[in-house]
ROLO-798897 format. One record per residue: residue number from 0; residue in three letters; x, y, z of N, C-alpha, C in turn. Coordinates in pm, 1 decimal, padded with zeros to 6 digits, always signed. Layout:
BEGIN
+-----+--------+----------+----------+----------+----------+----------+----------+----------+----------+----------+
| num | residu |     n_xx |     n_yy |     n_zz |    ca_xx |    ca_yy |    ca_zz |     c_xx |     c_yy |     c_zz |
+-----+--------+----------+----------+----------+----------+----------+----------+----------+----------+----------+
| NUM |    ALA |        X |        Y |        Z |        X |        Y |        Z |        X |        Y |        Z |
...
+-----+--------+----------+----------+----------+----------+----------+----------+----------+----------+----------+
END
This chain:
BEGIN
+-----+--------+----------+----------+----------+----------+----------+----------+----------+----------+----------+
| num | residu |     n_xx |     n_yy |     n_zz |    ca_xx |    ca_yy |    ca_zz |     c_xx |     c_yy |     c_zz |
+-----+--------+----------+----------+----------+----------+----------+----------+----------+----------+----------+
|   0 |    UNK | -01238.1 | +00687.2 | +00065.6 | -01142.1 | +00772.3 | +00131.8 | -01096.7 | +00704.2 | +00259.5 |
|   1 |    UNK | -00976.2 | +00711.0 | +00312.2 | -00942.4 | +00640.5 | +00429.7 | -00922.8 | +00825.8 | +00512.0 |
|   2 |    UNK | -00982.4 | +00783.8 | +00638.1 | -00916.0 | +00869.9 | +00717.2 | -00874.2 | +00742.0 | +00828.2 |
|   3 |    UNK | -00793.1 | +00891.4 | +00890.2 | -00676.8 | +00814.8 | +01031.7 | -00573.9 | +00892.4 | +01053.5 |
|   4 |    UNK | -00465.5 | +00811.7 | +01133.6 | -00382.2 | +00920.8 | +01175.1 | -00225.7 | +00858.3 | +01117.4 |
|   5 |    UNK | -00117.4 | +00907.2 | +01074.5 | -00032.9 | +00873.0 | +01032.3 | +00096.7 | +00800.3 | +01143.9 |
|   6 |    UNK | +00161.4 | +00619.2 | +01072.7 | +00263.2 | +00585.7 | +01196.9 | +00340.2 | +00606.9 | +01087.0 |
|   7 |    UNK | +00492.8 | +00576.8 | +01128.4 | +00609.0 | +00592.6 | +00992.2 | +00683.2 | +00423.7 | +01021.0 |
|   8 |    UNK | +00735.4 | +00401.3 | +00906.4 | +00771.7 | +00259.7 | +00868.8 | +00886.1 | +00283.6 | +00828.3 |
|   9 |    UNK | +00984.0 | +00283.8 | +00884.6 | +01145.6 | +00312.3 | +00828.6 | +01128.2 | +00494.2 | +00797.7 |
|  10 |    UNK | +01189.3 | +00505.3 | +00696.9 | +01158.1 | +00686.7 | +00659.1 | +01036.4 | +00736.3 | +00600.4 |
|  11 |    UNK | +00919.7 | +00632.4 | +00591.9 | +00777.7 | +00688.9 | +00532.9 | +00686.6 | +00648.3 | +00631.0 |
|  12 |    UNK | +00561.7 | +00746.3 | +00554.2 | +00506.1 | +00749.3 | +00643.6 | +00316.8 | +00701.3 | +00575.2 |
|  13 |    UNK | +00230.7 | +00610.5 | +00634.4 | +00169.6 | +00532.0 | +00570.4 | +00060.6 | +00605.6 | +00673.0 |
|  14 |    UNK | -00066.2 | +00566.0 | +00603.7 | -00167.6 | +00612.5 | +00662.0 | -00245.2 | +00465.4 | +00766.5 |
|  15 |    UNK | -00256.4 | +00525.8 | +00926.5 | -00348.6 | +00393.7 | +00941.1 | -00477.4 | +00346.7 | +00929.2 |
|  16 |    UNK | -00448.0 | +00249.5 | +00842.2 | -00555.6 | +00172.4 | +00811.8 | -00660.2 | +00092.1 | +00897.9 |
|  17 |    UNK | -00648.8 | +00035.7 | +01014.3 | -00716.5 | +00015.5 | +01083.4 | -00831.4 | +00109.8 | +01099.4 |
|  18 |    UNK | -00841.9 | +00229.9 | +01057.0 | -00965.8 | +00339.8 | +01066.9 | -01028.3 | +00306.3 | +00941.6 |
|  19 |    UNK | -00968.8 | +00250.1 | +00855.8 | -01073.2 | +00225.1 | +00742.7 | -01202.0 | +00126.4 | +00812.7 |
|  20 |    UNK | -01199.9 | +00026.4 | +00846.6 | -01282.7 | -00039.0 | +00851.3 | -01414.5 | +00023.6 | +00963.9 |
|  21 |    UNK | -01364.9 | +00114.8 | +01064.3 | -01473.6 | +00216.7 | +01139.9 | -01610.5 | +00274.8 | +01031.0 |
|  22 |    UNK | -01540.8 | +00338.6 | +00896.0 | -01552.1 | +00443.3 | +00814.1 | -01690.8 | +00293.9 | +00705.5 |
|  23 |    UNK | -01643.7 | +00195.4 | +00735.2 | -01728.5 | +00053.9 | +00619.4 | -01655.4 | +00073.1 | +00541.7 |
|  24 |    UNK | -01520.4 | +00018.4 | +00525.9 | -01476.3 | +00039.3 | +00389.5 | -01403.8 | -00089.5 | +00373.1 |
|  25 |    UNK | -01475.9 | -00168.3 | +00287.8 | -01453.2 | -00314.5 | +00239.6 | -01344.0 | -00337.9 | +00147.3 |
|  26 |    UNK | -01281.3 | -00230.4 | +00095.4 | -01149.1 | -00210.9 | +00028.6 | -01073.8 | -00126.4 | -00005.3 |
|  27 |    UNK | -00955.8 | -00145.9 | -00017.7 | -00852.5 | +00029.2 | -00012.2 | -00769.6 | -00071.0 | -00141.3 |
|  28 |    UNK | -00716.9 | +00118.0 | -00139.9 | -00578.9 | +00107.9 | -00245.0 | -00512.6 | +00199.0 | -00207.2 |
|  29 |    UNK | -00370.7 | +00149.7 | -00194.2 | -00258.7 | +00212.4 | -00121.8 | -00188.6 | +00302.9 | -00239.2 |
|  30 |    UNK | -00134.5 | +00370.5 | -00245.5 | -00010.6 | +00415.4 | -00321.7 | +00093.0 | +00496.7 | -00232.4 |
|  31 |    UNK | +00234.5 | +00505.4 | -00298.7 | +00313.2 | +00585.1 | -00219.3 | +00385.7 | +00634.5 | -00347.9 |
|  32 |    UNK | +00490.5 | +00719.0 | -00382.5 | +00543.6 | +00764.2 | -00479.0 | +00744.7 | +00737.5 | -00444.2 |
|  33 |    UNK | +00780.9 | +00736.5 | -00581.6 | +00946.6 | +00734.2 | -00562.0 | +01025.8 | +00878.6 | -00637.0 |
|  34 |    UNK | +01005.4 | +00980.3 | -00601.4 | +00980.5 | +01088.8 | -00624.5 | +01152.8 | +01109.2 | -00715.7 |
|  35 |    UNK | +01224.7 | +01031.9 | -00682.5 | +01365.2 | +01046.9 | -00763.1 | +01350.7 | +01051.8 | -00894.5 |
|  36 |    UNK | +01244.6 | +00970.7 | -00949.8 | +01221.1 | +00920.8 | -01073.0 | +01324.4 | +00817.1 | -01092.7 |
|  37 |    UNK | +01380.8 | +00730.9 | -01035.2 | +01497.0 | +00649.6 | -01105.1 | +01430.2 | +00506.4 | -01114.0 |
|  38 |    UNK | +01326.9 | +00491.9 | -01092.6 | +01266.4 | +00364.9 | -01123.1 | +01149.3 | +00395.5 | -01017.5 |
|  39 |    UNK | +01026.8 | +00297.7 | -01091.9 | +00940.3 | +00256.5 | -01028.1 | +00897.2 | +00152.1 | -00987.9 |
|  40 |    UNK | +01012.2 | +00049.1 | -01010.2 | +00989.5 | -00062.9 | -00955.0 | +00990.0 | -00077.2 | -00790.7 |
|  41 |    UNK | +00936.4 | -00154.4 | -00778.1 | +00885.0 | -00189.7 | -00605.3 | +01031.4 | -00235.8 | -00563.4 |
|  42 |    UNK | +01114.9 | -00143.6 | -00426.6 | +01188.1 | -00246.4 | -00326.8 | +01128.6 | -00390.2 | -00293.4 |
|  43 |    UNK | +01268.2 | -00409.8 | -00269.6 | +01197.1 | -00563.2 | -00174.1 | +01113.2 | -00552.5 | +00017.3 |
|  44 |    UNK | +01158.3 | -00377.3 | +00049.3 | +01114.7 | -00379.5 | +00137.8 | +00947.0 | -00324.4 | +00075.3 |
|  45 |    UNK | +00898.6 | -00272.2 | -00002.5 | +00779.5 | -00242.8 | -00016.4 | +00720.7 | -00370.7 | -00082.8 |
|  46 |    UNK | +00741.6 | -00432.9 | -00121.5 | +00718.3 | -00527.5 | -00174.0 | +00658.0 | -00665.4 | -00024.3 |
|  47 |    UNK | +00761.8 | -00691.7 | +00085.6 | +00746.2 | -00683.8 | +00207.4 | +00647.6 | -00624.5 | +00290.9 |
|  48 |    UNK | +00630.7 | -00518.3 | +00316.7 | +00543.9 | -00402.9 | +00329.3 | +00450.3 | -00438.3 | +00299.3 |
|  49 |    UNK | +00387.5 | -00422.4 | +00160.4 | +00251.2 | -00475.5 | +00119.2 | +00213.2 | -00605.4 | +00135.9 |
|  50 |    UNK | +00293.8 | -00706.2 | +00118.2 | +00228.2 | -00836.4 | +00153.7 | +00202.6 | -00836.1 | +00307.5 |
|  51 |    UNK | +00275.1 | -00748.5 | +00386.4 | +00199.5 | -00827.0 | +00516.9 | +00126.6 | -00684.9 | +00565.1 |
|  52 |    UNK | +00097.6 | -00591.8 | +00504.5 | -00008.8 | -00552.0 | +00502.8 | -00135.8 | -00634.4 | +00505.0 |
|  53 |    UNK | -00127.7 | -00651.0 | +00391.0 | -00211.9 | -00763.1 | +00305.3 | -00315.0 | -00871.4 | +00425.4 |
|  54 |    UNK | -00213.7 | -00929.6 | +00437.9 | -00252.0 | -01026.8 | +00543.3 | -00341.7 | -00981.4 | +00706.7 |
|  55 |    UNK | -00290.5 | -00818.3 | +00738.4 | -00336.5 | -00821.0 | +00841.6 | -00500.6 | -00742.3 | +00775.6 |
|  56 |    UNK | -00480.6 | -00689.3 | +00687.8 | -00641.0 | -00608.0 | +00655.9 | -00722.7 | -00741.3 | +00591.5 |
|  57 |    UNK | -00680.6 | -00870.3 | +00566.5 | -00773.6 | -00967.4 | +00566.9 | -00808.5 | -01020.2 | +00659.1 |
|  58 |    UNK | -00737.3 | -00994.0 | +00753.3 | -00796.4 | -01035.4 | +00905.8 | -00883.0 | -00963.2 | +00959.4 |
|  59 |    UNK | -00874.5 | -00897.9 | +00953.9 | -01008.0 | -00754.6 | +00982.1 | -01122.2 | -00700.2 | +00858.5 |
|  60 |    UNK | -01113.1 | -00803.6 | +00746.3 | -01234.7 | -00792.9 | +00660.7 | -01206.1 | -00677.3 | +00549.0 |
|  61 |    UNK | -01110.5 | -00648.0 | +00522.6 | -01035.5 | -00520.6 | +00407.5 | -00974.5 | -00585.4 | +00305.2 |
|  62 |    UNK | -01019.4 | -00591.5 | +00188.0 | -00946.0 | -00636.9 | +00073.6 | -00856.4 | -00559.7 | +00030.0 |
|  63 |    UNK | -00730.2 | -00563.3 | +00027.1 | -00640.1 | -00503.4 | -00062.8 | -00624.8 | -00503.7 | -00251.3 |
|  64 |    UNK | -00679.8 | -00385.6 | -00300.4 | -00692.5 | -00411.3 | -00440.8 | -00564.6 | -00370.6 | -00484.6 |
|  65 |    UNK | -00498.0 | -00308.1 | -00492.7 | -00377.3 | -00294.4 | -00517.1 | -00306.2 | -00196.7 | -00429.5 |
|  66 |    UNK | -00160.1 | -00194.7 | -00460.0 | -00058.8 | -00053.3 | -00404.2 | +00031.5 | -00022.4 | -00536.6 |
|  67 |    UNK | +00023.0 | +00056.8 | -00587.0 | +00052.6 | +00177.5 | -00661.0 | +00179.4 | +00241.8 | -00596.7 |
|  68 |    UNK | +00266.7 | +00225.9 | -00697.0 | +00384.1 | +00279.2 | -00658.6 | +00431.9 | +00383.9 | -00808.3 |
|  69 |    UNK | +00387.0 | +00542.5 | -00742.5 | +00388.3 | +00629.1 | -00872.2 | +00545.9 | +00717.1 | -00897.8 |
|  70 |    UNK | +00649.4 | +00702.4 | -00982.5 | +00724.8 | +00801.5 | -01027.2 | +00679.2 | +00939.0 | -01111.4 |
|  71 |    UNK | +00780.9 | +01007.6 | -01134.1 | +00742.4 | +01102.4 | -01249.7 | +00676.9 | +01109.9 | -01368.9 |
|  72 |    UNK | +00729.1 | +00983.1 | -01441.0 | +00694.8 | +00934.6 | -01564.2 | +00620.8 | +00790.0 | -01544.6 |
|  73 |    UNK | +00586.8 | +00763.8 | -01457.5 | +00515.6 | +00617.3 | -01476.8 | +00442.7 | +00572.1 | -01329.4 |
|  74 |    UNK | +00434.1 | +00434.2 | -01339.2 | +00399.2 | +00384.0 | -01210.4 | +00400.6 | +00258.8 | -01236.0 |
|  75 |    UNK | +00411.3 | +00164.5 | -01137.4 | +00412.3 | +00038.0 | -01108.7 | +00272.4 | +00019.5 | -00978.8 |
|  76 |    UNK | +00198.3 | -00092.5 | -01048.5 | +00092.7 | -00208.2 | -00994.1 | +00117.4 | -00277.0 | -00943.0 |
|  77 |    UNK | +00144.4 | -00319.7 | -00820.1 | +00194.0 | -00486.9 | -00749.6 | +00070.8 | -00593.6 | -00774.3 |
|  78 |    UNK | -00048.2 | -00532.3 | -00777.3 | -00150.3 | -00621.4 | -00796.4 | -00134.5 | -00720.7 | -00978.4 |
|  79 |    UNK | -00075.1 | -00584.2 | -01088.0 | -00076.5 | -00598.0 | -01214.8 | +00015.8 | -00707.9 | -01211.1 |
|  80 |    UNK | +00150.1 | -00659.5 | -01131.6 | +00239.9 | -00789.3 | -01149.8 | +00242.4 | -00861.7 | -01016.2 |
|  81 |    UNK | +00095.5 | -00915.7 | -00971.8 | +00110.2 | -01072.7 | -00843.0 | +00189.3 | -01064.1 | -00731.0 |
|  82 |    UNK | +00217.0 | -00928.0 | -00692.0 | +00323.9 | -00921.5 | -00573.3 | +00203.0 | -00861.9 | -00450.5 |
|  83 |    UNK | +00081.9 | -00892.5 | -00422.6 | -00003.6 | -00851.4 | -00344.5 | +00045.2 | -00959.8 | -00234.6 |
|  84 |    UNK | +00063.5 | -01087.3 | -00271.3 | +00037.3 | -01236.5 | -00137.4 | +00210.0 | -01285.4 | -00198.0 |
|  85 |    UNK | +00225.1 | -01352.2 | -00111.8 | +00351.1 | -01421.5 | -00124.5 | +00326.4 | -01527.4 | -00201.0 |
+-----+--------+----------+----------+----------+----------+----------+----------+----------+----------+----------+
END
């Protein structure tokens, strides 16, 4: 479970992660949803987003296992399709 307190990133709003690692938590998984249903493919800004996520929770000892990006009918894996690291 991550607790923390919420910042916003353009119009969403992400949980901070920096409290994970207080809590011992050696790895997270993100998700956010695209609630339109018109695709679940990843923007290029989330796509963005997660990689330099990525980078800063390996600096502080947090593995990123994936981010989950869920629609109505489906969901998309960035980890499934290699979009975790540049």
């Amino acid at each position: 479970m991550i607790c923390g307190h919420n910042f916003h990133y353009g119009c969403r709003t992400f949980s901070n992660y920096s409290n994970s690692s207080i809590v011992n938590t050696p790895r997270i998984i993100i998700a956010h949803n695209h609630p339109s249903g018109r695709s679940d493919e990843p923007s290029q800004n989330d796509i963005t987003f997660t990689q330099n996520l990525n980078k800063i929770l390996k600096m502080v000892g947090i593995e990123l296992i994936d981010s989950i990006i869920v629609s109505p009918n489906s969901y998309y894996s960035l980890a499934d399709n290699r979009l975790l690291s540049e």
